[in-house]
Residue frames as a rotation matrix with the C-alpha (Angstrom) as fourth column:
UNK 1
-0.028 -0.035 -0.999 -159.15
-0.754 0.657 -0.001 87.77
0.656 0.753 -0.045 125.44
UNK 2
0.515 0.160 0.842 -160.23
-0.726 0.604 0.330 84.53
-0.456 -0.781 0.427 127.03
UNK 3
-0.190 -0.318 -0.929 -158.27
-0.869 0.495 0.008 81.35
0.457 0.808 -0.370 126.59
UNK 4
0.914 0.400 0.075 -158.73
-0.397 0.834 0.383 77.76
0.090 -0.379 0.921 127.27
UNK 5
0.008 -0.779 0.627 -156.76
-0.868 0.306 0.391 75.17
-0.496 -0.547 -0.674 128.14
UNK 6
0.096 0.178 -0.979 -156.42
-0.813 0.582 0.026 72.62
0.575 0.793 0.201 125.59
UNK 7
0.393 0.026 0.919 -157.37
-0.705 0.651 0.283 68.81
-0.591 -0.759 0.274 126.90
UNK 8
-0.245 -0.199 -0.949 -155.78
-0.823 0.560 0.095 65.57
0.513 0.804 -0.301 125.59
UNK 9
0.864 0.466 -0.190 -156.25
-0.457 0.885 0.091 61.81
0.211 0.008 0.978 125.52
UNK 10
-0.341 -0.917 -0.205 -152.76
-0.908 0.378 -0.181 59.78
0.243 0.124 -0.962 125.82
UNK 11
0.875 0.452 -0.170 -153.08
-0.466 0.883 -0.051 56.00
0.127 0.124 0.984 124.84
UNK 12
-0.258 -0.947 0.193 -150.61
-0.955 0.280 0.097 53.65
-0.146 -0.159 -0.976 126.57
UNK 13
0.752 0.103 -0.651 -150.23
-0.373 0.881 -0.291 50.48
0.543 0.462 0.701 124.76
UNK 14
0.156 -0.720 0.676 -147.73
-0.889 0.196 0.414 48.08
-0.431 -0.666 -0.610 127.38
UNK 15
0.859 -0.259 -0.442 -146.47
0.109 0.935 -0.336 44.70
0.501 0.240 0.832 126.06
UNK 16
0.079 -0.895 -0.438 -143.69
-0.564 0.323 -0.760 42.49
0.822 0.307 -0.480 127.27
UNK 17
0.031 0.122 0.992 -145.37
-0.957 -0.282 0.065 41.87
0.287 -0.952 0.108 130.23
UNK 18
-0.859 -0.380 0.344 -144.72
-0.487 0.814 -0.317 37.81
-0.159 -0.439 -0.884 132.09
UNK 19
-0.486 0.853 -0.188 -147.87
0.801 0.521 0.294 36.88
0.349 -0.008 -0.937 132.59
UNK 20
-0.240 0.822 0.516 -151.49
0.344 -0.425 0.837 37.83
0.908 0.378 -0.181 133.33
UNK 21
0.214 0.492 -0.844 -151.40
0.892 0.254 0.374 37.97
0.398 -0.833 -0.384 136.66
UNK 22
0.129 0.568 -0.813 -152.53
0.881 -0.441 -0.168 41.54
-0.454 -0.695 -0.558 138.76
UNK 23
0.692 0.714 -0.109 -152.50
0.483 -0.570 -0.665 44.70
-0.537 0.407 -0.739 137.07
UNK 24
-0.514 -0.820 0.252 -150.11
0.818 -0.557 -0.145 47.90
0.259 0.132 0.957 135.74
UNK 25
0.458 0.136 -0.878 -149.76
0.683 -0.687 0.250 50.75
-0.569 -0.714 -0.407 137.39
UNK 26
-0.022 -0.627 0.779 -149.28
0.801 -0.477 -0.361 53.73
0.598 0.616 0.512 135.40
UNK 27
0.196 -0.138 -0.971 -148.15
0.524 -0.822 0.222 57.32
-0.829 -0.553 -0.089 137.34
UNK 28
0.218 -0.295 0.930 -147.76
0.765 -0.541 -0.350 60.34
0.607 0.788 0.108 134.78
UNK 29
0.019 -0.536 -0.844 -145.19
0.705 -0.591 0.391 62.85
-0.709 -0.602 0.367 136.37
UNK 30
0.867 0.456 0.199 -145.02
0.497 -0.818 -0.291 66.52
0.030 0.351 -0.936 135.22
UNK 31
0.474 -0.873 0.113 -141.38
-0.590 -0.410 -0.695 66.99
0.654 0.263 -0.710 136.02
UNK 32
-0.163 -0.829 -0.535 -138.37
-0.394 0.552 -0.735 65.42
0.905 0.090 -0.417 137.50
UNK 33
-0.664 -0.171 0.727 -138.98
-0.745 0.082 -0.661 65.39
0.053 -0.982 -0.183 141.49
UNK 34
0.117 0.588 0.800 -139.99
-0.701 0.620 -0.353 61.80
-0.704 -0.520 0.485 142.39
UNK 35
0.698 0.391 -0.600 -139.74
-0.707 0.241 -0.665 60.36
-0.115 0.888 0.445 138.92
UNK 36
-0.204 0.975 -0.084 -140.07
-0.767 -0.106 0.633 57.92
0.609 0.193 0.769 138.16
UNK 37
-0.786 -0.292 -0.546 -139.69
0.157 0.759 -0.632 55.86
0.598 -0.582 -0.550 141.62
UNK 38
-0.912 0.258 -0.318 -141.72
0.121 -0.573 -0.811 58.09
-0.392 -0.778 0.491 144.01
UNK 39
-0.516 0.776 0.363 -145.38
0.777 0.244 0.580 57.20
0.362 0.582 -0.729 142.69
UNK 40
0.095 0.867 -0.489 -146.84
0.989 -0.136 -0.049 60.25
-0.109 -0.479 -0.871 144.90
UNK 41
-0.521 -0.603 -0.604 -144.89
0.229 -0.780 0.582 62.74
-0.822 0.165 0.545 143.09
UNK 42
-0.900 0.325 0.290 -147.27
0.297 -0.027 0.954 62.13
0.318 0.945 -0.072 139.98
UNK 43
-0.858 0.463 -0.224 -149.73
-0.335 -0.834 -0.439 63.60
-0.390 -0.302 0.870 139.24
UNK 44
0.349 0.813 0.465 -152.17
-0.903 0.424 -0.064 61.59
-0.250 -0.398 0.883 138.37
UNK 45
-0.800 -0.543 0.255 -152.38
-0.422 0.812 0.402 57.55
-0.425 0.215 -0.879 137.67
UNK 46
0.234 0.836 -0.497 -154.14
-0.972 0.205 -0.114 54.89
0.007 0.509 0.861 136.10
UNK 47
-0.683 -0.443 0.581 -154.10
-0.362 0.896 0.258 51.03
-0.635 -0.034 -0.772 136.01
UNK 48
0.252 0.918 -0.307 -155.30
-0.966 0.221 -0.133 48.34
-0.055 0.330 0.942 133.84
UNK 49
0.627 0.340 0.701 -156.22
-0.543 0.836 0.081 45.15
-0.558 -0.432 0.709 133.48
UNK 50
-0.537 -0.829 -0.153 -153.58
-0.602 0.250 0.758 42.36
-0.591 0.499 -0.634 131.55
UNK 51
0.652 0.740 0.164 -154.23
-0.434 0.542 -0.720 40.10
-0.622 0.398 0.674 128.42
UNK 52
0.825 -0.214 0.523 -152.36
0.561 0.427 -0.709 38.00
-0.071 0.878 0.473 126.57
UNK 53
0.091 -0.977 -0.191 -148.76
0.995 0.082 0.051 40.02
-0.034 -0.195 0.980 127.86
UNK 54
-0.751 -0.123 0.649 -150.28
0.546 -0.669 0.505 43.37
0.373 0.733 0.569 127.20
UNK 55
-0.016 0.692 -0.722 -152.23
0.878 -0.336 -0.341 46.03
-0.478 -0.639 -0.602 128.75
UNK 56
-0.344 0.125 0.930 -154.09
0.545 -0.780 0.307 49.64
0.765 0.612 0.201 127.63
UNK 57
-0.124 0.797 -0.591 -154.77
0.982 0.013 -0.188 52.51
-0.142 -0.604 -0.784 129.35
UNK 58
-0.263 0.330 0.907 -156.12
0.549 -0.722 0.422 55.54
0.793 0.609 0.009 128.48
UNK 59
-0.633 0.034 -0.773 -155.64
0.585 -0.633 -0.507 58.79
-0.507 -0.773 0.381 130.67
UNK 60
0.006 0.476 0.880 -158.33
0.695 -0.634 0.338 61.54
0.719 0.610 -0.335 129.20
UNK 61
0.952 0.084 0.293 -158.52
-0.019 -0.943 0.333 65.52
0.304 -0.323 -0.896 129.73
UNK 62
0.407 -0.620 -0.671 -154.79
0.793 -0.124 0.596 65.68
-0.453 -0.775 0.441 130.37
UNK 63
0.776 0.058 -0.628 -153.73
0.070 -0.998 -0.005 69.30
-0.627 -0.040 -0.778 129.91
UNK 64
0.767 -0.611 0.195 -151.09
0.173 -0.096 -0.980 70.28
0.618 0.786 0.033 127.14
UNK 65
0.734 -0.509 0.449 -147.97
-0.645 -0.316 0.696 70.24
-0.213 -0.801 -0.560 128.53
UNK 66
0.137 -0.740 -0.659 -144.52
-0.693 0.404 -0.597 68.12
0.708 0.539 -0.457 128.84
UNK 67
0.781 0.619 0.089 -144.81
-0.584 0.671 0.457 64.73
0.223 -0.408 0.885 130.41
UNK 68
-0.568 -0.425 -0.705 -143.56
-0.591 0.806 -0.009 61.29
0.572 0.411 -0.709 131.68
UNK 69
0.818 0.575 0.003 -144.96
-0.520 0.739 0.429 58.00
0.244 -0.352 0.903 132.60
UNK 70
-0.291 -0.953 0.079 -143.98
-0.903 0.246 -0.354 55.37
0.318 -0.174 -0.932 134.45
UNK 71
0.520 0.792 -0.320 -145.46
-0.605 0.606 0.516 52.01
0.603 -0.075 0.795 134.42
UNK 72
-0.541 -0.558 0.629 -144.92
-0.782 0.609 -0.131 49.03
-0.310 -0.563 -0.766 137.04
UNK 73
-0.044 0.683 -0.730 -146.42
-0.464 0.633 0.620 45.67
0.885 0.365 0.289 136.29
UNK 74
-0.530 -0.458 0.714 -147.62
-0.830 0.109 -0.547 44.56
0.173 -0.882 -0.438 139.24
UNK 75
-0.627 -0.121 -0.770 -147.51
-0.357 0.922 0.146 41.10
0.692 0.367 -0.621 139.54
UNK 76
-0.899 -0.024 -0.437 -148.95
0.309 0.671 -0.674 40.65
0.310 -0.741 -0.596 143.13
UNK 77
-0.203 0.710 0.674 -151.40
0.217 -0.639 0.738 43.10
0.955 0.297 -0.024 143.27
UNK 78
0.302 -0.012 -0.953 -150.87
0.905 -0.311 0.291 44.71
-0.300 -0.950 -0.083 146.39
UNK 79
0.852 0.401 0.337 -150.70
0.469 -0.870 -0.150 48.14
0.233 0.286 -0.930 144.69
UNK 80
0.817 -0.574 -0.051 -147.01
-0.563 -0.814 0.143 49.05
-0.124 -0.088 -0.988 144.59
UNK 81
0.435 -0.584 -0.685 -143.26
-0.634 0.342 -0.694 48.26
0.640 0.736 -0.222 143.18
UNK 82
0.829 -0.435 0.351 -141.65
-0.462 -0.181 0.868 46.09
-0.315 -0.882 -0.351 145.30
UNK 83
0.465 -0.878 -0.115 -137.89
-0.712 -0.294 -0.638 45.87
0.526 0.378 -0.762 145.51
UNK 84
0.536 -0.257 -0.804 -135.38
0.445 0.895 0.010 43.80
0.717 -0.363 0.594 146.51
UNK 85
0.622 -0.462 -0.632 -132.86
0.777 0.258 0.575 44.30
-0.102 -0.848 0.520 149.25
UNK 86
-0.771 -0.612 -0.175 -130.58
0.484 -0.743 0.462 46.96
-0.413 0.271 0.870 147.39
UNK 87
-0.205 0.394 -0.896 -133.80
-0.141 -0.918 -0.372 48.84
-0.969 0.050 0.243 146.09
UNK 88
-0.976 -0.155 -0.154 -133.71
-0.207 0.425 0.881 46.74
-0.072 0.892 -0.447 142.77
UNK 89
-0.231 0.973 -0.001 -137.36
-0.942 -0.224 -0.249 46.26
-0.242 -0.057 0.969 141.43
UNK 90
-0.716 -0.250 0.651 -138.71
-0.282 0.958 0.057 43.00
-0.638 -0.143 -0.757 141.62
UNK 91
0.355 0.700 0.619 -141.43
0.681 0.260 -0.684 43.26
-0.640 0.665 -0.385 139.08
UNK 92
-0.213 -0.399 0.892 -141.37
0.945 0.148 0.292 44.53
-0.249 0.905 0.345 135.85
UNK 93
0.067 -0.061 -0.996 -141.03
0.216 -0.974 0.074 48.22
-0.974 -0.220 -0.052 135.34
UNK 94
-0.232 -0.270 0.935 -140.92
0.970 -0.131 0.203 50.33
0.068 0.954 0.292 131.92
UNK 95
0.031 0.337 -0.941 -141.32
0.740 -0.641 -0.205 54.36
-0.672 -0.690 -0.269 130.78
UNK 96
0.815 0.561 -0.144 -142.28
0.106 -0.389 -0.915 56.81
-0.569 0.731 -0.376 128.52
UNK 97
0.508 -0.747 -0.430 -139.76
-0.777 -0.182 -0.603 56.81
0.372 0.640 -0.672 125.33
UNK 98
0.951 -0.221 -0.215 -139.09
0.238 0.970 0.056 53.08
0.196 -0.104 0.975 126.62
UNK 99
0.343 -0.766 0.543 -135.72
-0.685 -0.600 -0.414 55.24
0.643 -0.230 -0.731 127.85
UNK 100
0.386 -0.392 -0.835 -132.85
0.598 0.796 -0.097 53.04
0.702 -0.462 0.542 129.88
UNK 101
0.956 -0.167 0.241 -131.02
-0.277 -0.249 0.928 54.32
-0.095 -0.954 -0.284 133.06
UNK 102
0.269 -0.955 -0.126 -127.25
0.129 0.165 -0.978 54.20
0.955 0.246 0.168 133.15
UNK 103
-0.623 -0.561 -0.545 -126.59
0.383 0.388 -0.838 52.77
0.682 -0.731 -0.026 136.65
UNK 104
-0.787 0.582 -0.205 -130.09
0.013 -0.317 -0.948 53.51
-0.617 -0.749 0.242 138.20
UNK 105
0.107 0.994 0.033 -133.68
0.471 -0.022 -0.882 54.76
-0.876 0.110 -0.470 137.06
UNK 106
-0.165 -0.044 0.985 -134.21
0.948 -0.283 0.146 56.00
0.273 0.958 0.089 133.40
UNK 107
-0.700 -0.118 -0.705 -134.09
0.504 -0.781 -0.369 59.92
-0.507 -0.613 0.606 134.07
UNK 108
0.026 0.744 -0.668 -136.96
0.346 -0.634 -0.692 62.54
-0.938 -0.213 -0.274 133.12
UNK 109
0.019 -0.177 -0.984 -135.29
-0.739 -0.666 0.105 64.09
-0.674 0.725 -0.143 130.46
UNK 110
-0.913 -0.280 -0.297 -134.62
-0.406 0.545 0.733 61.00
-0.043 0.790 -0.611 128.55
UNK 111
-0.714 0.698 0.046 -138.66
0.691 0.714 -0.108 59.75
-0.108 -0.046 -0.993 129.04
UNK 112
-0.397 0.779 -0.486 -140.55
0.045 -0.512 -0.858 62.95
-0.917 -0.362 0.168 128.80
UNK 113
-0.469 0.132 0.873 -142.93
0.859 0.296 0.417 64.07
-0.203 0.946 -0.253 125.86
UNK 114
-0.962 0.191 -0.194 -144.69
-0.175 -0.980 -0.097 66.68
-0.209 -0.059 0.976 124.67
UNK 115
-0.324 0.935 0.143 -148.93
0.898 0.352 -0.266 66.76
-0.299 0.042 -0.953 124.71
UNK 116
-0.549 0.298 -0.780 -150.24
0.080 -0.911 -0.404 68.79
-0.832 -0.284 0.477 122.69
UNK 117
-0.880 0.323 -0.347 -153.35
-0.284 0.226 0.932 67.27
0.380 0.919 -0.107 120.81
UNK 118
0.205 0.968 0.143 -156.47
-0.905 0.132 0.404 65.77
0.373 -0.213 0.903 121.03
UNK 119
0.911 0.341 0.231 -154.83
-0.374 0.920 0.117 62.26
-0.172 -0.193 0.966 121.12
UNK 120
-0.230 -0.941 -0.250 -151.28
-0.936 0.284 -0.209 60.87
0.267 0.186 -0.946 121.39
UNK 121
0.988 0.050 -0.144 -150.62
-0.064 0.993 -0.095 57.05
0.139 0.103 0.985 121.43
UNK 122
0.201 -0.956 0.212 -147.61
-0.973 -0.221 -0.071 56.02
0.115 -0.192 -0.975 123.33
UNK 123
0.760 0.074 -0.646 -146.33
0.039 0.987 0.159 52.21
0.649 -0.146 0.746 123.34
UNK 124
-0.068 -0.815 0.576 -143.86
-0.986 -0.033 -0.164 51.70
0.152 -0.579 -0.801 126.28
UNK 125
0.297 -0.067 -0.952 -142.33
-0.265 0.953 -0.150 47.72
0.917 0.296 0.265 126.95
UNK 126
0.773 -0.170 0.611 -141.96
-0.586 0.178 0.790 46.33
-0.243 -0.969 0.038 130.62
UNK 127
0.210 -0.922 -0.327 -138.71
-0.400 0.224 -0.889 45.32
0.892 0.317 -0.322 131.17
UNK 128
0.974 0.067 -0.217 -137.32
0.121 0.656 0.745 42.69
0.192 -0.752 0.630 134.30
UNK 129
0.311 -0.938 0.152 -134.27
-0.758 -0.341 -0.555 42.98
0.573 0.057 -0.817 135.74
């Protein structure tokens, strides 16, 4: 018996963002190690462009399977999060199941999902700190 692997689509709808200015950075992690600080721990990424406080992007062919995301809004466009002095992000940050952190980063378990369709539509809100 042969089987395939089954591909999906996953649509990330972002809003809350400041303004229009340089991109989001999305990172879609397969499990915990790196998540969702460590952008080279994901497995793949995607950015897109802002409008009007709000950005879309659309990963395609990603494999069934259990997920998170982790979006940064980067403001400066110099292609990463940057922090302040204690490690605090200075731009706006958000993740899958819009999940909170309790004295740090929102953890895996509370942001992952499950993919296993043709098409999933996720809305996740940048938050500032």
């Amino acid at each position: 018996m042969i089987t395939y692997s089954q591909k999906s689509e996953i649509v990330v709808n972002i809003s809350g963002l400041r303004s229009d200015k340089g991109k989001c950075l999305l990172y879609l992690y397969n499990n915990k190690k790196g998540f969702p600080n460590h952008s080279e721990n994901a497995i793949t990424t995607g950015h897109g462009s802002i409008s009007n406080g709000k950005s879309t992007i659309i990963l395609k062919d990603v494999p069934d399977g259990e997920y998170a995301i982790g979006v940064i809004h980067d403001e400066n466009g110099n292609g990463k999060m940057d922090t302040n002095f204690l490690g605090m992000p200075k731009e706006g940050v958000g993740v899958s199941n819009n999940a909170k952190g309790h004295f740090g980063s929102p953890s895996y378990e509370d942001s992952k999902f499950q993919v296993n369709r043709k098409a999933q539509t996720l809305n996740i809100t940048i938050k500032y700190l």
